[in-house]
C-alpha positions in Angstrom: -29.1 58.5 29.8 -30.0 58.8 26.3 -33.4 57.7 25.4 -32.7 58.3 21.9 -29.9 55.7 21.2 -32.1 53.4 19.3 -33.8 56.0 16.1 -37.5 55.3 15.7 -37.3 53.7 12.1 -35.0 50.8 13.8 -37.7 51.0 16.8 -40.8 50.3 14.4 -38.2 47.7 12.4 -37.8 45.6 15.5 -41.1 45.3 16.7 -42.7 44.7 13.6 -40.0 41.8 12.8 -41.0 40.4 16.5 -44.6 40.7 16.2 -44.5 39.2 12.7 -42.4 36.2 14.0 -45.0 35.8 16.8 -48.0 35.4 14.2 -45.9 32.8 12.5 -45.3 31.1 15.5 -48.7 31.0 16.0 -49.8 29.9 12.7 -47.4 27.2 13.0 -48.4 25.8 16.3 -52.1 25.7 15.5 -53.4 22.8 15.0 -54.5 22.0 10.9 -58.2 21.6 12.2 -58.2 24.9 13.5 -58.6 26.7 10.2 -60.3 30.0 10.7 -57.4 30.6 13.3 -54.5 29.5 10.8 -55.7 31.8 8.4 -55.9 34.8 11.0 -52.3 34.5 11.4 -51.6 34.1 7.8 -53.3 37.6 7.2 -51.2 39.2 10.3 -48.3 37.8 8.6 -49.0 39.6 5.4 -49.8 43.0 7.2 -47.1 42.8 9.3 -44.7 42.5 6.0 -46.8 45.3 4.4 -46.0 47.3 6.9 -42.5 46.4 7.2 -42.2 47.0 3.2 -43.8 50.5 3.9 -41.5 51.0 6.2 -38.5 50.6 4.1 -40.1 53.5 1.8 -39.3 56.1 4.5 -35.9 57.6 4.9 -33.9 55.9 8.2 -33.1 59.2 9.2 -36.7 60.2 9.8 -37.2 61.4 13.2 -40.4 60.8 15.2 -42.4 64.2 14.5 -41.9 64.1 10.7 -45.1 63.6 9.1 -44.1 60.0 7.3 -42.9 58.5 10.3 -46.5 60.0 12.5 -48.4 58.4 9.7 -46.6 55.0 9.7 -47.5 54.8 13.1 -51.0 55.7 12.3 -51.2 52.8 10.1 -48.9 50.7 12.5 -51.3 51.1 15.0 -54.4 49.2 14.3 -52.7 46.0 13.0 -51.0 45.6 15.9 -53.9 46.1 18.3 -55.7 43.8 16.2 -53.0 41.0 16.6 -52.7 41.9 20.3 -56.8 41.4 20.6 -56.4 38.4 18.3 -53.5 36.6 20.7 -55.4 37.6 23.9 -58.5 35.6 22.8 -56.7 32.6 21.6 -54.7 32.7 25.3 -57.9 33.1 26.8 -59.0 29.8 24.7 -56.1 28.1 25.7 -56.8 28.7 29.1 -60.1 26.4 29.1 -58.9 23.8 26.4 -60.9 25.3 23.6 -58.3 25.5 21.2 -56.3 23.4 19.5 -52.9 25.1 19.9 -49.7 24.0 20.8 -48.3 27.4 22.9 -49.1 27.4 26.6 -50.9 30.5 28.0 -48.1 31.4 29.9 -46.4 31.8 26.9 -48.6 34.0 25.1 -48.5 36.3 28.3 -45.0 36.9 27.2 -45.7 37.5 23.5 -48.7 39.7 24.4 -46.8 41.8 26.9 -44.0 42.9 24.1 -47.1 43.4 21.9 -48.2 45.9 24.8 -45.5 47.9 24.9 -45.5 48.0 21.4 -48.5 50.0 21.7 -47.4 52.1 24.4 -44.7 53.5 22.2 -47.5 54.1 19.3 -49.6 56.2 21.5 -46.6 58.7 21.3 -45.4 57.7 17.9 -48.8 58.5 16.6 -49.2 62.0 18.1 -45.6 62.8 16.8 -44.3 62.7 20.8 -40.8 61.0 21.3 -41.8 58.0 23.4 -40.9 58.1 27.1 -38.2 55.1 28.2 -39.7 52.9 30.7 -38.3 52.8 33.8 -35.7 50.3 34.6 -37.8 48.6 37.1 -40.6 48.4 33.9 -38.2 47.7 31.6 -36.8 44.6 33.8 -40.2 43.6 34.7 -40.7 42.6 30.6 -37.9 41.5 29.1 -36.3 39.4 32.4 -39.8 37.6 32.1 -38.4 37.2 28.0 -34.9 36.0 28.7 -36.9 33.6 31.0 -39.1 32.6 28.4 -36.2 31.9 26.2 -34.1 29.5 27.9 -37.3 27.8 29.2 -38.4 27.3 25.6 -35.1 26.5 24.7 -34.6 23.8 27.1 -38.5 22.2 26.0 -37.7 21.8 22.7 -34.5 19.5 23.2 -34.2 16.0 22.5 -34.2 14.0 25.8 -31.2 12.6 24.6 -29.3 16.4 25.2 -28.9 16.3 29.1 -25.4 18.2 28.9 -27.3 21.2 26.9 -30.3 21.1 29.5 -28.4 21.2 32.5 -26.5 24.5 30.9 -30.1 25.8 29.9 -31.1 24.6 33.8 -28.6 27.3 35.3 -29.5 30.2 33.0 -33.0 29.4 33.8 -31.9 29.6 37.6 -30.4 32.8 37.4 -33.6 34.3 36.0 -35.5 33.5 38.5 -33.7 34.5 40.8 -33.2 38.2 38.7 -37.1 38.5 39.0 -37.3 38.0 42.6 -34.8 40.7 42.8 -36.5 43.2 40.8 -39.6 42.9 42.7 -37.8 43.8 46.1 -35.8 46.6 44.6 -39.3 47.6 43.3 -40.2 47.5 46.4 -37.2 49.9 47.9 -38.5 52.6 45.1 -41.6 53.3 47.7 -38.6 55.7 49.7 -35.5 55.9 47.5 -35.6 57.6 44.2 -34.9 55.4 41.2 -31.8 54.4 39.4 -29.7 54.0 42.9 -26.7 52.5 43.2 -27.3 48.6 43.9 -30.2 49.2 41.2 -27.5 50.0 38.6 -25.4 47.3 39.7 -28.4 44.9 39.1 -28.7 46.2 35.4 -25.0 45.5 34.8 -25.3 41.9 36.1 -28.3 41.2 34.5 -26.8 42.4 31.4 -23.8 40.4 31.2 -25.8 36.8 32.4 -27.6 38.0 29.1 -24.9 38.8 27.0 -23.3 35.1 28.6 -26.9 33.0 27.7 -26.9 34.8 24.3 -23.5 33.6 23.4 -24.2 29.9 24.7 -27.6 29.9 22.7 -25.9 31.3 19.7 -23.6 28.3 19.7 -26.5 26.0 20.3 -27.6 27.4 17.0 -24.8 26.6 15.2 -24.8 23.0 16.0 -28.4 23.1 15.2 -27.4 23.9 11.4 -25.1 21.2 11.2 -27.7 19.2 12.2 -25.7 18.3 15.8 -28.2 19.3 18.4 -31.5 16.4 18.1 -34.4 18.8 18.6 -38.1 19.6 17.9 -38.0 23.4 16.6 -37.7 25.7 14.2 -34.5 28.3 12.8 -37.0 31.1 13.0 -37.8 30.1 16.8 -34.1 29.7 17.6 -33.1 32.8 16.4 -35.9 34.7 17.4 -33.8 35.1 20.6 -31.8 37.6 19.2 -32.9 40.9 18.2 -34.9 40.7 21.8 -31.9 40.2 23.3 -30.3 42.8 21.7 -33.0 45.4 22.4 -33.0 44.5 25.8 -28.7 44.9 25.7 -29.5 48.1 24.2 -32.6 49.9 26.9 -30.2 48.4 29.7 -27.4 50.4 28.8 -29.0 53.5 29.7 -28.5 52.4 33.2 -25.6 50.3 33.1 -22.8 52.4 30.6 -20.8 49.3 31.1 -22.9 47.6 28.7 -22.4 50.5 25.8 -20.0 48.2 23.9 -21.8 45.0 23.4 -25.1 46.8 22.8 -23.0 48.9 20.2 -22.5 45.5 18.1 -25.2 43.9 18.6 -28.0 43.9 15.7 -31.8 44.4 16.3 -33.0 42.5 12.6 -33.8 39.5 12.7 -31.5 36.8 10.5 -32.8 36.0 7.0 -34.1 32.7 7.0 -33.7 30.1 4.2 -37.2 28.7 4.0 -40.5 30.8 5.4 -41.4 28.3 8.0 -38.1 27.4 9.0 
């Protein structure tokens, strides 16, 4: 396995992108009234793209102990533990009704749990360490709770009228679940057999290709949706927020499952350039 297939420049690229598409899915799920919490995300917004435009200042080719990138993550650092504390109190908000936002807390526990490992990398970034992978057990346990999150998003922001597309959202969103309930008993196996076994390899390889199958299926959702052929409630930037997650998750997984080398070879981690800011 190489934990070194995606550099650390594209690494920081990714997550800042995600995080700063979370703040303005946030912003835009607030309600008006709720001012003081609009403009909170509008500032995160604005340090995430500081930080993204600081970014591009460094070389790509910048390895993790080079001073530039130890600083970047320095300054990286605090703005995303801010926005982490910043999403954790409006989920714990939520959670009693005392907010006026439009995002479930179950929800933000998936935002805030990519915000987490975020700043797991950072801890090692910072001290100019090359981050340790997480374990495919770890690395299932967040992004199959994603994927899961995405077709269950997916399917809650159709139009009533789009039964045929739900009922193909309705088996992706099966096959999830049922994924999870696998990773917690093969979890469970690890107590006595070392990691990475074989039926825990084959489960990375199947998981991978349901994911590479949903990805494809949303992506041609997509393109209905800008020719104005799929009646819906959301957003471009929500739609295709699915994809650089996707692909990073392509990409860790095929450290286990080689199989997957080719698609996670193609696949982009930047996030599409969208026409208009909100949408």
């Amino acid at each position: 396995m190489t934990s070194n297939m995606i550099p650390v420049w594209d690494e920081h690229l990714f997550w800042l992108e995600v995080l700063q598409d979370h703040a303005y899915f946030v912003r835009d799920h607030l309600s008006v009234s709720e001012a003081e919490y609009v403009n909170t995300a509008q500032q995160y917004i604005h340090l995430f793209g500081e930080l993204l435009s600081l970014l591009h200042s460094i070389p790509r080719t910048a390895q993790y102990h080079d001073e530039a990138m130890i600083h970047f993550a320095k300054r990286a650092w605090p703005v995303a533990k801010g926005y982490y504390e910043f999403e954790g109190n409006l989920q714990s908000l939520r959670i009693d009704n005392k907010v006026n936002l439009n995002l479930s807390p179950t929800y933000l526990n998936g935002t805030l749990g990519e915000n987490q490992e975020y700043l797991r990398i950072l801890t090692f970034l910072a001290q100019g360490k090359n981050p340790v992978p997480l374990s495919l057990v770890d690395l299932m346990d967040l992004w199959l709770e994603d994927q899961l999150g995405h077709v269950v998003l997916f399917e809650n922001i159709l139009d009533p009228i789009e039964l045929m597309v739900t009922r193909q959202a309705e088996v992706y969103k099966s096959r999830y679940q049922a994924f999870i309930i696998q990773n917690r008993h093969l979890k469970g196996y690890l107590r006595f057999k070392k990691p990475n076994f074989s039926r825990q390899k084959e489960f990375a390889n199947d998981v991978g290709k349901t994911t590479i199958e949903m990805s494809k299926f949303i992506n041609s959702m997509i393109m209905k949706y800008k020719e104005n052929k799929l009646l819906n409630k959301s957003t471009l930037r929500f739609l295709e927020h699915h994809f650089p997650e996707t692909c990073y998750f392509i990409k860790k997984l095929s450290y286990y499952a080689p199989g997957l080398h080719e698609e996670a070879s193609k696949c982009s981690l930047k996030r599409p350039s969208y026409s208009n800011e909100s949408f």
